[in-house]
Every structure is written in structure tokens, then in C-alpha cells.
C-alpha positions in Angstrom: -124.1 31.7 -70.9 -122.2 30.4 -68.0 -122.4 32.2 -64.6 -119.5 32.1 -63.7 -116.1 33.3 -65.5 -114.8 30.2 -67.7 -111.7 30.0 -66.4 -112.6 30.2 -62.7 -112.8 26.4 -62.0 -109.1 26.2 -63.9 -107.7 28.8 -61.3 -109.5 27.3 -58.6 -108.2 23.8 -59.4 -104.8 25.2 -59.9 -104.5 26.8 -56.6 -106.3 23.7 -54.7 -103.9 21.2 -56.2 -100.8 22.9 -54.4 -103.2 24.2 -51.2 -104.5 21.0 -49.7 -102.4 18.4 -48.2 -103.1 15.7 -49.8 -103.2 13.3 -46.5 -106.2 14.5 -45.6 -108.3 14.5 -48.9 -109.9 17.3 -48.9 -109.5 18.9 -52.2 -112.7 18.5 -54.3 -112.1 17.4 -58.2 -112.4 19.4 -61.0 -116.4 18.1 -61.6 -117.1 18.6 -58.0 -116.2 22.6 -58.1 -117.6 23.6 -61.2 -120.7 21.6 -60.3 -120.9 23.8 -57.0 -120.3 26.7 -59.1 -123.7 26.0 -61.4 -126.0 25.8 -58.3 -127.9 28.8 -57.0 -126.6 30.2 -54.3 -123.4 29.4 -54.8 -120.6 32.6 -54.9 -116.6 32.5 -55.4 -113.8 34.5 -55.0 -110.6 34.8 -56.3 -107.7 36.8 -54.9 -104.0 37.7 -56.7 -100.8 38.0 -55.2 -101.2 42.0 -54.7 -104.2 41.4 -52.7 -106.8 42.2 -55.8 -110.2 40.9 -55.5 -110.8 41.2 -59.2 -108.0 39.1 -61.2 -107.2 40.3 -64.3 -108.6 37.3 -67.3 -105.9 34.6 -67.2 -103.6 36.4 -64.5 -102.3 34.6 -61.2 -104.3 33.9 -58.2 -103.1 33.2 -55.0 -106.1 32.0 -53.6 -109.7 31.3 -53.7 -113.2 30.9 -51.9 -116.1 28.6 -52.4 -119.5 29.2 -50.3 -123.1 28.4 -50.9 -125.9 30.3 -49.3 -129.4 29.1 -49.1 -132.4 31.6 -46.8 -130.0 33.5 -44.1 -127.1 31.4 -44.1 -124.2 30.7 -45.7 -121.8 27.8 -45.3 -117.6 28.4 -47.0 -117.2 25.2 -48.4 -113.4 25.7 -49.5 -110.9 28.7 -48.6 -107.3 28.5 -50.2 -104.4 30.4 -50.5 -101.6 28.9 -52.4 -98.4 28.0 -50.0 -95.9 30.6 -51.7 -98.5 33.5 -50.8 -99.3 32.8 -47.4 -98.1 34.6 -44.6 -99.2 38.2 -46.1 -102.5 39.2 -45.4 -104.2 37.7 -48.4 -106.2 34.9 -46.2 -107.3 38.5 -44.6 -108.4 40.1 -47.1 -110.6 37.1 -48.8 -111.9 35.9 -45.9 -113.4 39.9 -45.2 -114.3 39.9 -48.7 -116.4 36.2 -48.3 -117.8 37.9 -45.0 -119.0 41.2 -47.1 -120.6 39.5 -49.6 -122.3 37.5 -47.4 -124.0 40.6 -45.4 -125.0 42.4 -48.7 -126.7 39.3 -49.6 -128.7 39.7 -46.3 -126.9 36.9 -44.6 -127.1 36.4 -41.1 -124.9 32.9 -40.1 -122.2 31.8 -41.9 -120.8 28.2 -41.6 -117.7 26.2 -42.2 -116.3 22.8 -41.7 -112.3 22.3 -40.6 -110.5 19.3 -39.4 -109.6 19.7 -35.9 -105.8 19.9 -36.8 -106.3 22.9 -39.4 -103.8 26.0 -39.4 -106.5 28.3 -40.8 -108.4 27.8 -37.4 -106.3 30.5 -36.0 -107.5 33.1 -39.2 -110.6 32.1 -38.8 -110.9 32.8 -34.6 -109.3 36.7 -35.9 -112.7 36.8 -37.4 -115.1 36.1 -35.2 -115.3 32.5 -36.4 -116.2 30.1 -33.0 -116.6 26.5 -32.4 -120.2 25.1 -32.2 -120.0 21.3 -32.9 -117.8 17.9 -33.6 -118.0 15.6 -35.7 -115.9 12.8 -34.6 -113.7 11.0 -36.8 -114.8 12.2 -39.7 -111.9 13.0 -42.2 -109.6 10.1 -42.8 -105.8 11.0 -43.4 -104.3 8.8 -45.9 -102.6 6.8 -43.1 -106.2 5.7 -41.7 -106.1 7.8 -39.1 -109.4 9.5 -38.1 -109.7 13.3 -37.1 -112.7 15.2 -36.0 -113.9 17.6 -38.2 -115.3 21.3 -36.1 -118.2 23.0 -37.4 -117.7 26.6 -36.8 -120.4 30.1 -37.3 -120.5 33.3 -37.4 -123.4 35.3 -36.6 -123.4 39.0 -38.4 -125.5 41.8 -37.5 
């Protein structure tokens, strides 16, 4: 039996493929997410357009998470919400819901990994979210250029 709903990796692909410019190649392929999604550790969540955490079987989501926990910590290895539903909260709302989950599963640091240029920087500072390290030039944009990539934590109580 799978762990994870069947058509999760389907609405997680579809909301990636609109989500992620592609200049900067960051979108994972279909085999990399539902890889993720068989390892231990690994949680996802899926938000619809009405802000609802649980999607009803086959109905639209507006956006998703990907994390992977392993002892205390937990790193959010992809966060999305689909262009036409952004500016309403839902980034909000999923991001709190990834940040819940984490603390019920006894989690004490969360991670994440943006390029430097990122707009979801600002969401994530609303949450307590702070720089702690660089890597330079590690993205590539489909134009060669290079751009740093900022490793960001959280510590919960």
C-alpha cells in the first residue's frame, strides 16, 4: 500500500510545472518527487484554492509542500503555490500548516534552501524564517548566470 495518496505526486507535478520559473531549474521531475515521497521522514501538503488543507480526491490544489525530517530537524525541500492563487493568504496558511506538523512531530529546527533572488523570502522572514548561510553560485539560471543559494532556519520551542 502506498503511503502516500496516489494522486499526490500528479497534483504536486501539476502545480510545480506552472510554479517554478523555469530559468532557474528548480522544479524536481516527476521520479524525483515521488521518490521523496517513499522515504521515511518525508511529509507533504497540499492546499486548494479556499485555503483547505485536506483536498477533496481529484479536486484543485493551489499549492503544495515537500519536507523531510530526520532526529529534530526538518529541512522544506519544495513550497509552491500556483501563480493564479497567490497573493491570498494560501502561502500563509501552508507554510503554518508545514510549521505545525513539524512541532507535533517533536521538531526543533527547520531548514530550507532559496536562491538569493527568491520572492518567497519575504513569506518566509513573516515566519520567523532567518538567514544562516551562503552558498555561492550555486543555482545556475538558464542564461549561465550563477546565484547564491541562502540557507535559512527556524528554531521552534
Amino acid at each position: 500500500m502506498s503511503p502516500f495518496p496516489l494522486d499526490a505526486v500528479d497534483r504536486i507535478m501539476a502545480v510545480m510545472a506552472c510554479a517554478f520559473p523555469p530559468e532557474f531549474g528548480e522544479a524536481w521531475n516527476r521520479r524525483q518527487v515521488s521518490d521523496a515521497l517513499l522515504l521515511t521522514g518525508t511529509h507533504h501538503g497540499l492546499i486548494t484554492p479556499d485555503g483547505s488543507i485536506a483536498p477533496e480526491p481529484n479536486g484543485l490544489v493551489a499549492g503544495f509542500y515537500l519536507s523531510r525530517g530526520v532526529l529534530d530537524e526538518e529541512e522544506l525541500l519544495l513550497f509552491a503555490i500556483a501563480p493564479q492563487w497567490r497573493r491570498r493568504g494560501l502561502g500563509h496558511t501552508l507554510l503554518r500548516h508545514f510549521i505545525d506538523g513539524a512541532r507535533r512531530r517533536d521538531k526543533k529546527r527547520l531548514f530550507l534552501e532559496m536562491r538569493c533572488n527568491n520572492p518567497a523570502g519575504i513569506l518566509y522572514a513573516a515566519h520567523g524564517f532567518r538567514p544562516v548561510g551562503i552558498r555561492p553560485r550555486y543555482y545556475r539560471a538558464s542564461n549561465g548566470d550563477r546565484i547564491d543559494a541562502i540557507t535559512q532556519e527556524l528554531m521552534l520551542d
